[in-house]
C-alpha positions in Angstrom: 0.0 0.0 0.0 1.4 3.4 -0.6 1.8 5.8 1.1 1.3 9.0 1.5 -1.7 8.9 -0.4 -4.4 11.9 -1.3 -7.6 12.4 -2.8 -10.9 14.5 -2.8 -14.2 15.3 -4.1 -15.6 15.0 -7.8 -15.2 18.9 -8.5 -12.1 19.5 -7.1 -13.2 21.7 -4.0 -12.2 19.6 -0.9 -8.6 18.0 -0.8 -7.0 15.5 1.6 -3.6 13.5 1.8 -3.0 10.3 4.4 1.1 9.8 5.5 0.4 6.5 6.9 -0.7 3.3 5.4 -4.5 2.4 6.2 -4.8 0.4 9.8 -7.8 -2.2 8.0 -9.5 -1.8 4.7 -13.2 -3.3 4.7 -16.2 -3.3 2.4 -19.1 -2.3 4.1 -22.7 -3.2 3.8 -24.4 -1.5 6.0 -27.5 0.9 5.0 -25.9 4.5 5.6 -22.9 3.0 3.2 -25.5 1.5 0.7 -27.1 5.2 0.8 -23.5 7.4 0.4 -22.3 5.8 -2.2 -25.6 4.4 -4.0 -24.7 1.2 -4.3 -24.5 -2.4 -2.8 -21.7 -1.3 -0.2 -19.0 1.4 0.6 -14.7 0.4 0.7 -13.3 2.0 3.6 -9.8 2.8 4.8 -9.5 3.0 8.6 -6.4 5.4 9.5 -5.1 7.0 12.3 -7.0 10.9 12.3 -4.2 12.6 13.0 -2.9 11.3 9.8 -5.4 12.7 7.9 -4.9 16.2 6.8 -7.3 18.3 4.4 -5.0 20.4 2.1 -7.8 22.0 -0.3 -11.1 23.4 0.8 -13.4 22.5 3.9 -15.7 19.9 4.1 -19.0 20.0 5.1 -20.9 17.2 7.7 -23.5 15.7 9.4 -23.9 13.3 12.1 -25.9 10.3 12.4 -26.0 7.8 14.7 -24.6 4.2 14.4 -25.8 1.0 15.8 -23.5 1.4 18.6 -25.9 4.4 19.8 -22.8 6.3 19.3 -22.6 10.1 16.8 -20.5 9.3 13.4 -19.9 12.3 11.9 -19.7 11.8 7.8 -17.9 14.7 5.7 -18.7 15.3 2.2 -18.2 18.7 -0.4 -20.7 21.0 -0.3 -20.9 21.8 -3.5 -20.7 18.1 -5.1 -21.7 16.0 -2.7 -19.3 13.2 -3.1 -18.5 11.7 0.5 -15.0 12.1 1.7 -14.7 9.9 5.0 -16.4 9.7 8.3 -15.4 9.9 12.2 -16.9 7.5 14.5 -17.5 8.2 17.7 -16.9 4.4 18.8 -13.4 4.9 17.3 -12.5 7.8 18.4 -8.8 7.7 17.0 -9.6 6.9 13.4 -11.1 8.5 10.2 -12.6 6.2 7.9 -11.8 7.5 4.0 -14.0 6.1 1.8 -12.0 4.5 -1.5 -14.6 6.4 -3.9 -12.8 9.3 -2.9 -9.3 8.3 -3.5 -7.0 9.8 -6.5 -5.7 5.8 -7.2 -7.9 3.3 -5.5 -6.0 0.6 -7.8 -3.9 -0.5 -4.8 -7.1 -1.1 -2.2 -7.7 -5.0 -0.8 -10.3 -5.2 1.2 -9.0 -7.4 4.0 -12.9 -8.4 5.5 -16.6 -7.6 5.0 -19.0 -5.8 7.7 -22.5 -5.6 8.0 -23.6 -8.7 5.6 -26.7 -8.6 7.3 -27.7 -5.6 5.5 -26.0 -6.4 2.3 -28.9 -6.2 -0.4 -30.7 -9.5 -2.2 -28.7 -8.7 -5.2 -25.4 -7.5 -3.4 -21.9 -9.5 -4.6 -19.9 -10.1 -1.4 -16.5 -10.8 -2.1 -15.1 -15.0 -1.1 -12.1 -15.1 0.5 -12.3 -12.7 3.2 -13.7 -12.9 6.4 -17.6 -11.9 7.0 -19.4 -10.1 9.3 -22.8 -10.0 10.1 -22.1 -6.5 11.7 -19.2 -4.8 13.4 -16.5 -7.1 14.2 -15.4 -7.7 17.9 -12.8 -5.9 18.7 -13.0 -2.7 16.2 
């Protein structure tokens, strides 16, 4: 994996770099994911937040709240709309990029798959990796 990496938004707006290789990558299926990215799942990068530095722009957020009960704060552009990466509260160290939003995403493995439970009927989940219904133990 490469790093430092970077990436943004669709129009250009909102820029952010990452000096540290990503902690886990995962697929997941859960609905908010389904919803951002408008389709059967989301990939995400989990890295450390302080490694992740905006260099362009501001992003704009919300906050929802996660199975856990706990705030996850999701930043996107403003003027696009094109999701940019998230901070949950239950992980209160780590930013979550999502790989949509990544200048190269040919590099990304996904090392495991969360939230099958809500995978779609017609979703693809990868073999070879492990499953999880929801969010693993331990993360």
């Amino acid at each position: 994996m490469p790093a430092p990496f970077s990436g943004g938004c669709r129009c250009g707006a909102v820029r952010w770099t990452c000096d540290v290789e990503p902690a886990q990558v995962m697929h997941c299926f859960c609905t908010d994911c389904q919803k951002l990215s408008g389709a059967q799942m989301s990939t995400n990068l989990l890295v450390p937040k302080v490694a992740l530095r905006i260099t362009q722009g501001k992003s704009a957020h919300y906050v929802t709240t996660g199975d856990s009960g706990k705030t996850v704060r999701r930043h996107f552009c403003a003027g696009c709309g094109s999701a940019l990466w998230s901070e949950p509260e239950v992980l209160p160290d780590l930013g979550v990029i999502k790989a949509g939003s990544l200048d190269d995403s040919g590099w990304v493995r996904a090392q495991a798959c969360i939230y099958v439970d809500s995978a779609p009927a017609w979703a693809v989940i990868p073999e070879g990796i492990p499953r999880f219904g929801r969010m693993p133990p331990g993360l």
